[in-house]
Structure formats: C-alpha cells, structure tokens
N, C-alpha and C positions, 0 to 999 in steps of 0.2 A: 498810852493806848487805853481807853475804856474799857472797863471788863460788861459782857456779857451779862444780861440780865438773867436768871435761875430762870428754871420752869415754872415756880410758884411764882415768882415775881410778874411773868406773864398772863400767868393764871388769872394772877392780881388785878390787873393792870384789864385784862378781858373783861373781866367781871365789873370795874367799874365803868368799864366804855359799854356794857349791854345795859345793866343799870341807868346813865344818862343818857343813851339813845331811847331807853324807853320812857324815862322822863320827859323826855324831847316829843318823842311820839305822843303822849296825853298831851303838853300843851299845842300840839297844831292842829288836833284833834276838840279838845277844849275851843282854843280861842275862833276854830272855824266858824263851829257848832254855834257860838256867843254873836262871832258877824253876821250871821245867817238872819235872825229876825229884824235889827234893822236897817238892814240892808231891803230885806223886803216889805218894810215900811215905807221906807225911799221911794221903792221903784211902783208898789201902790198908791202913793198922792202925787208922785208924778203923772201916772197912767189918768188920777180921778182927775187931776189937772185939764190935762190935755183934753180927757169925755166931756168935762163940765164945761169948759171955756174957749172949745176947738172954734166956736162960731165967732169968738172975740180975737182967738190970737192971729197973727200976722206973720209971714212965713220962717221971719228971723226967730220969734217965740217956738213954735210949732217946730223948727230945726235945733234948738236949745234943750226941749225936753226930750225931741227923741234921740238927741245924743246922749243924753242924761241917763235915759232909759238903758238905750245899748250900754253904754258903759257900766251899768249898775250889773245888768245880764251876766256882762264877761266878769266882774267881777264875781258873779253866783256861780259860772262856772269856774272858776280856779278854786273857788271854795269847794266846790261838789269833787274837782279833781283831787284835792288835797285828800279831802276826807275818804274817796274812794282810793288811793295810794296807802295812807297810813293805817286803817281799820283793820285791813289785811295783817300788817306786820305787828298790831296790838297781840300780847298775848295770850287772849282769850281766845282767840281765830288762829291760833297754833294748834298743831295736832303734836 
C-alpha cells in the first residue's frame, strides 16, 4: 500500500503547480499578444487586396479573400478571448 503524502509534501507539490500555472499563464499571454500583429498584417493586405483589385477579381478570388479575411477575424478573436481569460488570473489582477 502507498503511504500518504505529509502535509508539507503537499504544500510542496501546491506550490509547484501555482508556480507553472503561472508560467503557463505568461506564455499564452505572451505568445497571444506576439500573434496579434501579424495576424493583422494578414488581414490588412488582404483587405488592401480585395479595395485595390475588387474591379479585376472574379468571384472565385473575391470568395478566396473574404474567407481568408473571416478566418483571420476568428482567429483575432480566440486570441482577444484567450487574453481576456488569462489577464484576470495573472497575478498582478489579484487582490
């Protein structure tokens, strides 16, 4: 039969799972904040695309970029969710 981990053991053991949750929370934090600019580089030369060459493209182009477009969106919001999720649980935003 296994023995029983001590209370300090736990202690322990708490303290390194708060420590790399919060490790964990700077990098999704981090790498959000990093996808965010070219991500909206993306979705700007798409957008100039489409303003500058809307009278040349053909509806298969014109159906290419605004999928392009939308997809880049949703990707901005999972990003905007992530970072509104984890900002909270940094521990600068604890009382």
């Amino acid at each position: 039969m296994p023995r029983k981990p001590t209370y300090e053991e736990l202690e322990q053991r708490v303290k390194e799972l708060e420590q790399s949750n919060q490790e964990l929370r700077r990098f999704a934090c981090s790498s959000s904040q990093e996808l965010q600019e070219p991500l909206d580089i993306v979705t700007r030369y798409l957008q100039f695309v489409e303003a500058r060459y809307k009278d040349r493209l053909g509806p298969d182009n014109k159906e290419f970029i605004t999928s392009a477009v939308d997809g880049a969106n949703r990707i901005q919001t999972l990003i905007t969710d992530q970072l509104a999720y984890f900002r909270p649980l940094a521990p600068q935003h604890r009382q």
